[in-house]
N, C-alpha and C positions, 0 to 999 in steps of 0.2 A: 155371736152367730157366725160370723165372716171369719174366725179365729177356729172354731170348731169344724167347718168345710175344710178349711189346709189342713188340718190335725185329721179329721177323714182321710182326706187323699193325700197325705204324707204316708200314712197306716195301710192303704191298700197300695199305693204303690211301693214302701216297703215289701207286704207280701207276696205282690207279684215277682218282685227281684229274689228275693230269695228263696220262693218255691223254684224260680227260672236257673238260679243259680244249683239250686243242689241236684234238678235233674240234669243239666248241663255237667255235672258233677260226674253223676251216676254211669249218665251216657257216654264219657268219656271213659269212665273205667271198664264198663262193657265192652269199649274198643279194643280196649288193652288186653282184655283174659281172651279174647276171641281166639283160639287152637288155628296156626295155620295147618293143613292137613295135605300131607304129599300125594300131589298127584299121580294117581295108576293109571296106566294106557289100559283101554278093553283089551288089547292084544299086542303082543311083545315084538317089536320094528326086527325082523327079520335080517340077515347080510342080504339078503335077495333085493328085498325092497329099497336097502338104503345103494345098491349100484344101479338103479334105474334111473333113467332121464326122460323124459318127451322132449321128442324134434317134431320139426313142420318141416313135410315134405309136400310138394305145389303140384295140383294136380288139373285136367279142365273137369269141369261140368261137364253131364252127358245135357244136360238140357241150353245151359246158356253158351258154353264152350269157354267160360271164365275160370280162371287159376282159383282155386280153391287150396286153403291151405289142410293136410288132413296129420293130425300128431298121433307121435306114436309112442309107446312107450317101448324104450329100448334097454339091455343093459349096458352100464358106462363102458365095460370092458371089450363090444364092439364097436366101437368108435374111438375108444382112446389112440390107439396106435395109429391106425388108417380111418381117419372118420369121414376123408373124400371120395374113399374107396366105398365105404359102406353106403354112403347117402345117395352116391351113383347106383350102385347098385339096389339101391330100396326104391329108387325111381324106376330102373328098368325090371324090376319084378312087377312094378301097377301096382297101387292103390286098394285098400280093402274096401274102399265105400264104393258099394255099388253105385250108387250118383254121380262117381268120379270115372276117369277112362284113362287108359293108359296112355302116356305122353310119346314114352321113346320107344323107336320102331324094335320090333322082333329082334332076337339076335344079335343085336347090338354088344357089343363087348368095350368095356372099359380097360385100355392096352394099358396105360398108363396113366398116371398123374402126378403135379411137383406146384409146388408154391413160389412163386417168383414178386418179392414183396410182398404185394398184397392180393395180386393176382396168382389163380389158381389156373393152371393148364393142364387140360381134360385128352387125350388123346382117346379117340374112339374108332372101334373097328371101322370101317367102312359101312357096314349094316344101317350105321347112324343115317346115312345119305340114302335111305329106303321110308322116306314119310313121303304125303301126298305133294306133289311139286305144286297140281292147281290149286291148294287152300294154301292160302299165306299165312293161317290165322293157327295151322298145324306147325308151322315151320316155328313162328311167333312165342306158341305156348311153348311147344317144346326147350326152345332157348328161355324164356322166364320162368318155366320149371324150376332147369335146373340154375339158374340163377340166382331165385328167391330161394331157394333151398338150400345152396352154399353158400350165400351171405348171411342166412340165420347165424355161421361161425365169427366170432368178431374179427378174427384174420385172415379175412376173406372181401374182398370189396369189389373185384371184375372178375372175371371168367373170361379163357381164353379158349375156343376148341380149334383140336386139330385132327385131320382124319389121318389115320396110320403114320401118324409121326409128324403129317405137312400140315402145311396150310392150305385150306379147301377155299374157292370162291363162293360156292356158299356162305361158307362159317368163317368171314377173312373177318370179322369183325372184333373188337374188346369189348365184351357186353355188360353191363352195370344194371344194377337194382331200378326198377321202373315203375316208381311211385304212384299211386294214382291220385 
């Protein structure tokens, strides 16, 4: 009796192994004939689309008065040659989110710019020195504007400005990235 129980369950665990085994079999052959099939885009990546980039340009809130970063899509080929030139002046145009407000005063003219290290120096018409003198907090955004917005370049790390070529007591500072 005790002799016939193992000869049972020697016989079904045989079957179990080798029905296990030939779908194990099967299924791996299935792997194998599976067609890999080339990938087609819905639609064909244009020269247009492949020189685009998004930048963050730093703008305030109309409601809180905090920098807000707002991206844009740009093509690479305004910004490759002069891209401090461009990002200056994408700040002095304003913001398309209407929730955002324009930082830098009216008029304002970018005279110049040159990279000294790693410091970028900004020469700005005098216009620059036409924001509100009583809000601190206008003077503040304006400088981490454009701060946060040319350091987004990796060879960019301080910001120097100067009005028509000098140095302003206002703006005698080296201003750097201000983390929160």
């Amino acid at each position: 009796m005790k002799g016939k129980k193992i000869g049972i369950i020697f016989f079904v665990l045989l079957v179990v192994i080798l029905l296990g085994g030939y779908f194990a079999i099967k299924f791996v052959k299935n792997k194998q004939e599976t067609i890999v099939e080339e990938y087609v885009p819905q639609e064909e990546i244009g020269e247009e689309q492949v020189r685009q980039t998004i930048i963050s340009l730093y703008f305030p809130s109309r409601e809180t008065d905090e920098l807000n970063p707002e991206a844009r899509l740009i093509d690479i080929k305004e910004i490759i040659n002069t891209p401090y030139d461009r990002l200056i002046n994408l700040l002095i145009e304003g913001p398309k989110n209407e929730k955002n407000k324009k930082v830098i005063p009216e008029n304002t003219k970018l005279n110049k710019n040159y990279l000294e290290n790693d410091c970028i120096v900004l020469d700005f018409s005098n216009d620059f020195l036409n924001y509100s003198k009583e809000n601190e907090k206008e003077k503040t955004n304006m400088i981490n504007s454009i701060v946060n917005t040319l350091t987004e370049l990796n060879e960019v790390n301080k910001v120097k400005i100067l009005i028509d070529g000098n140095e302003n007591e206002e703006f005698k500072e080296i201003y750097t990235r201000q983390n929160k």
